[in-house]
N, C-alpha and C positions, 0 to 999 in steps of 0.2 A: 797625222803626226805634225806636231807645229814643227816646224824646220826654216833655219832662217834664208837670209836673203842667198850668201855665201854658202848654204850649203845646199840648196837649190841649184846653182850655177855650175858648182862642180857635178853635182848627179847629172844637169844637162850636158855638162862639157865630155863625159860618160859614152851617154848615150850617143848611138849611131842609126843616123835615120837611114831608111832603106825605104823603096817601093817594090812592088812584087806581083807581075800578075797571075792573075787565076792561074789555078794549077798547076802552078811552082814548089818546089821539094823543097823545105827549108831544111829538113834532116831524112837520110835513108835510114833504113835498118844496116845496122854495122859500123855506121859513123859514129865517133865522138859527138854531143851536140856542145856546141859552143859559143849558145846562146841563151836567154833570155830576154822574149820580146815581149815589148807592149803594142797592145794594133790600138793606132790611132782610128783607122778606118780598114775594113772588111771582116771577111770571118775566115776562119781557120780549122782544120781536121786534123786530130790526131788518131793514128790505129795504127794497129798490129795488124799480120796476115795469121791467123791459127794453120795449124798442121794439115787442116784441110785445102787451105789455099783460101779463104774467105775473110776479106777485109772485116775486123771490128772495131767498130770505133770505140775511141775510149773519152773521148774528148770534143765539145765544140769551143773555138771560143772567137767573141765579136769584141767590141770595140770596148776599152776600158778595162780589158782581161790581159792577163799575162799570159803567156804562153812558152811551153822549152820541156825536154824534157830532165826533169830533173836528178833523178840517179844518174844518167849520163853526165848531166854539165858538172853536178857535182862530185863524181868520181872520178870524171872523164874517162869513161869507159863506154864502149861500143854499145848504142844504142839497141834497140828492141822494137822500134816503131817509126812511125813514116808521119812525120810531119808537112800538111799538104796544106797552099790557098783554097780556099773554094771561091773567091772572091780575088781584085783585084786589092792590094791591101797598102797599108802604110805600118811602117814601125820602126819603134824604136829599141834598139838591139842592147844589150849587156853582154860583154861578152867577162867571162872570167876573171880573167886578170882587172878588167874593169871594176867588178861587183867588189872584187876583191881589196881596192885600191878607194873605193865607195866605202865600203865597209869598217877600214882602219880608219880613212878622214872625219866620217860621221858614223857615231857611232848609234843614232836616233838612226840610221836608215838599217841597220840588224836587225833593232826591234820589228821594223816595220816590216822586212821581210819574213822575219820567223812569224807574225800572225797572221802574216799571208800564208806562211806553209799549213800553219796551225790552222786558219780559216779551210783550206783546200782538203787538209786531213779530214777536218767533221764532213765534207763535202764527200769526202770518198765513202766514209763508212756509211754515211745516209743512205749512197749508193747503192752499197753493197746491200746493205737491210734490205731496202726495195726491191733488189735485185728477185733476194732469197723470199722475204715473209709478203709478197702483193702480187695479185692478179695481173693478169697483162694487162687488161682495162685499167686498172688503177696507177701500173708504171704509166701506160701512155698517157693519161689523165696528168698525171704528177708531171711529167715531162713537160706536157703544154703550160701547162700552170707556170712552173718552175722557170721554162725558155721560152716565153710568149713569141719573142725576137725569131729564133731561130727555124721553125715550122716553114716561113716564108722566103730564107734565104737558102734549105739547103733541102736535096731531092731526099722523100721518102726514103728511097733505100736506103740512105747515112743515116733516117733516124730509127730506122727496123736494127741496122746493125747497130749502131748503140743499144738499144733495149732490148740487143738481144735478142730479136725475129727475125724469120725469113720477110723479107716484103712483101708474099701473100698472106704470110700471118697478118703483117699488119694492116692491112689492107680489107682482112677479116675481123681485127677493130673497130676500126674506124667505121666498116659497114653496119657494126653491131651496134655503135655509137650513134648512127644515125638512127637506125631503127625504135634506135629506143626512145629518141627523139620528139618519132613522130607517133 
């Protein structure tokens, strides 16, 4: 979005830089969240616990990604999920009232957020497809393709519970993976 010099300066004047290390709560289950963050540096977990008691992740995000959850901030109504560092991180925070005061002064930064939600929304359904109509080999395949980055920064078991596996499942991948290999 072209955005001028002054409306650059108020978005920064907005934001609230924060640090954060590894494995810091930025939101519980049951809190309001009352943020949106950009990570300048690390990576971040978002999940739910299901009925059984088993972390699923719904969410990675690393550097140059937004991160919050958004039926909360924008409801502000009590959260559903547990926003976690994996990493020790940097960000720059929106809270609310911010976006919101963002939002009436420049009205190019609306745009820019609604095809971020727009972008996130095809992002979800993609998801979802994969989820329902591909192989486990083919989700894992797509995953690595998809997050070259994140394989290396965050433990197998956060990426079995995103896709959706036990971590011997996936473990039963990537063996399969190799074999086929070789």
């Amino acid at each position: 979005m072209p955005f001028s010099s002054e409306d650059l300066a108020l978005f920064n004047a907005l934001l609230q830089y924060k640090t954060c290390p590894k494995k810091t709560f930025l939101l519980l289950e049951g809190e309001v969240c009352q943020f949106e963050a950009f990570i300048l540096k690390g990576c971040i977990r978002t999940y739910y616990i299901d009925s059984t008691g088993a972390e699923v992740t719904l969410q990675f995000a690393i550097e140059d990604w937004w991160v919050s959850d958004i039926t909360s901030f924008q409801q502000q109504t009590p959260s559903h999920m547990y926003i976690e560092t994996l990493e020790d991180c940097e960000l720059l925070m929106l809270s609310p009232e911010n976006k919101e005061q963002l939002l009436a002064g420049v009205p190019g930064f609306e745009r820019m957020f609604r095809l971020m939600v727009q972008r996130n929304l095809a992002q979800t359904q993609e998801r979802l497809f994969r989820t329902i109509a591909t192989t486990a080999v083919e989700k894992y395949l797509d995953f690595l393709n998809r997050y070259p980055a994140i394989p290396q920064r965050v433990s197998q078991h956060y990426i079995a519970s995103y896709l959706g596996f036990t971590p011997e499942f996936l473990s039963k991948v990537r063996r399969k993976l190799s074999n086929d290999k070789t």
